[in-house]
N, C-alpha and C positions, 0 to 999 in steps of 0.2 A: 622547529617550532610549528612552522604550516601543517607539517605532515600529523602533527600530534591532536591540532584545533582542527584540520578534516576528520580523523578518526571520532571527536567529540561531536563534531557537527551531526556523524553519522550516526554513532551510538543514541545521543540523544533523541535524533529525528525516528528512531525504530523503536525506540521506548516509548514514545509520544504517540507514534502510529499505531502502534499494537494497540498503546491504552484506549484510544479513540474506535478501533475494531470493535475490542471488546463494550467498550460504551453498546457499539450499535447492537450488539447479538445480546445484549440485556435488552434490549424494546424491541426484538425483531418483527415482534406481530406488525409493526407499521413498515417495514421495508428496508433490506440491506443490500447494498454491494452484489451486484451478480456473482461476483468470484464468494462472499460468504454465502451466498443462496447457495452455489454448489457446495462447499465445506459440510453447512448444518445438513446439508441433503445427506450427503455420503454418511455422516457423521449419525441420523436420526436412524440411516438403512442398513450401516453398517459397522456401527460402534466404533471405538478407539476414543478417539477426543476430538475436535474443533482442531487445534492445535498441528494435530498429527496429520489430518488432511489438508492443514493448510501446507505442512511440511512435504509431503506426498507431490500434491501437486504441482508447487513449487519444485521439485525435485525434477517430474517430467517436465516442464517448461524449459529449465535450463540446460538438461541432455537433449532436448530438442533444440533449443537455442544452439549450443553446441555441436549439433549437427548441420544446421541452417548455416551457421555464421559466427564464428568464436571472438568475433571481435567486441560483440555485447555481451561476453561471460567476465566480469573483473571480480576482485577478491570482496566489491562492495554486493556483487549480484549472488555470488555464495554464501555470506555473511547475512544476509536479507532473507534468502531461502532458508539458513539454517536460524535464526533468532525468531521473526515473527511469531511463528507456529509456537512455537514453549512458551513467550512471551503472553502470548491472547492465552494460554491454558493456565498462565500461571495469574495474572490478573484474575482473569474469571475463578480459583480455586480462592483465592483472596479474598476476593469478595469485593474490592476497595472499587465499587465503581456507584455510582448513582442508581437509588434502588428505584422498580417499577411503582408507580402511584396512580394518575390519572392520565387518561386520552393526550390532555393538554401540557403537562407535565412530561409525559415523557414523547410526545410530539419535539421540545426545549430540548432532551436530555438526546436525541437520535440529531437535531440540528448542528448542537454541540459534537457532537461525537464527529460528525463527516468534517466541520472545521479544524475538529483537531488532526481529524485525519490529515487534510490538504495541509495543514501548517508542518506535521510531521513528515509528510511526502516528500513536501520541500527543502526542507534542513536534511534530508538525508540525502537529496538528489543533487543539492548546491556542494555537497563534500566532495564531487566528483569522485568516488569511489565505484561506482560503476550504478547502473539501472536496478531496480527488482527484477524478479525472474519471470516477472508478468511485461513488464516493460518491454523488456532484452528480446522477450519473444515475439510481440508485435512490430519491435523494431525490426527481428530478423525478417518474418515474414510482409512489412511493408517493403525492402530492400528487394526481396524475391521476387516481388508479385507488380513490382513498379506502382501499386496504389499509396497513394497519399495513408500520413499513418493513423487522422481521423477515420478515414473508412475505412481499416486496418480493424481498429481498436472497437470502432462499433459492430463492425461484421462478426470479431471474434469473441467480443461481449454480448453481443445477444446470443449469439449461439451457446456462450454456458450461462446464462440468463436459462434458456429453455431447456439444455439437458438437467438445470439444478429445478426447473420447475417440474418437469417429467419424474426428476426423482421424489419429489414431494416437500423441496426448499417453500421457504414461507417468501412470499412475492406478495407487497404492496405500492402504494402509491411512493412511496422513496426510495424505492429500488430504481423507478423511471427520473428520478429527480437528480439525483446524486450527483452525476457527472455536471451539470446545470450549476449547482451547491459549489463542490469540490474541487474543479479543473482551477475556475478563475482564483482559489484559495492558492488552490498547491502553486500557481503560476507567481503568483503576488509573494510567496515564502519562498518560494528557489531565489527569483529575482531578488528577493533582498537579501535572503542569508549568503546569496552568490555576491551580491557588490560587498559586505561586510565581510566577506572572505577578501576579495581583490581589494578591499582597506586597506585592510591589515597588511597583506602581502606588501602594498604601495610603500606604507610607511615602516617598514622595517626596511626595505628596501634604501629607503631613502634616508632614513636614518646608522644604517650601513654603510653610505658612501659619503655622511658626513664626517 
């Protein structure tokens, strides 16, 4: 039964995250996620879908992971690589997201969306199924390189911060925000959807040995 509520924990938590993705690439003129600045870059320069480059690059992340360090490749870091990407293209063809309106209004609807993000990050990362392919790879490369995985994560996020601005990604004030927004969400949502995991474990547990 644990093994079945982590698989839900984690399906859920990537449906959640996707849909919050996609939240933000409807308002992008105010600022996305460095890793979507590069997606819609490739995506404006070189067609396919949003989706497909999220899939792509995910792709390289994890063969590079996999060459770094196999031990942050699990079936949750391939499962993350291969759903997000179809997920944000299949939202976004739907339509089902909050439409654009006003400055102010959709300033609300990109707030919302990084919250969902972080909440969705979390419920997928507390299933202990493994990291995303973005994660896994700055996990490998902090391992490597003996840096802390904050200046890991910042060094390798500004630099595709710049290569998706160089390509022509839409970079605003929320794109410097986000992490600010996000980290303490996603932190506050593993941590609990993790103690409601080790709950539940407890008390079956213990209702086991009675």
């Amino acid at each position: 039964m644990r093994i079945f509520l982590r698989f839900l924990f984690f399906v859920i938590g990537i449906l959640v995250f996707s849909y919050g993705i996609s939240m933000a690439i409807k308002v992008q003129y105010l600022g996305i996620h460095p890793w979507d600045v590069l997606n819609i870059a490739l995506f404006d320069k070189w067609g396919l879908t949003i989706g497909t480059w999220n899939l792509i690059v995910g792709g390289v992340l994890i063969s590079g992971t996999l060459f770094l360090n196999r031990k942050y490749v699990r079936i949750g870091t391939i499962l993350n690589g291969l759903m997000v990407g179809p997920l944000v293209d299949l939202y976004l063809f739907w339509d089902i997201l909050p439409q654009r309106s006003s400055l102010y209004l959709d300033a609300i609807i990109l707030i919302l969306a990084i919250i969902i993000m972080g909440i969705g990050g979390g419920l997928y990362s507390a299933s202990g199924l493994g990291t995303g392919p973005r994660d896994g790879f700055m996990l490998s490369l902090s391992e490597l390189t003996g840096q802390s995985i904050s200046k890991v994560r910042i060094a390798f996020e500004s630099s595709i911060l710049i290569i998706g601005w160089l390509l022509g990604g839409p970079i605003f004030i929320f794109t410097f925000i986000y992490t600010f927004i996000q980290s303490p969400i996603f932190q506050f949502s593993f941590l609990h959807f993790t103690k409601l995991l080790d709950s539940y474990s407890a008390s079956r547990s213990n209702n086991f040995n009675l």
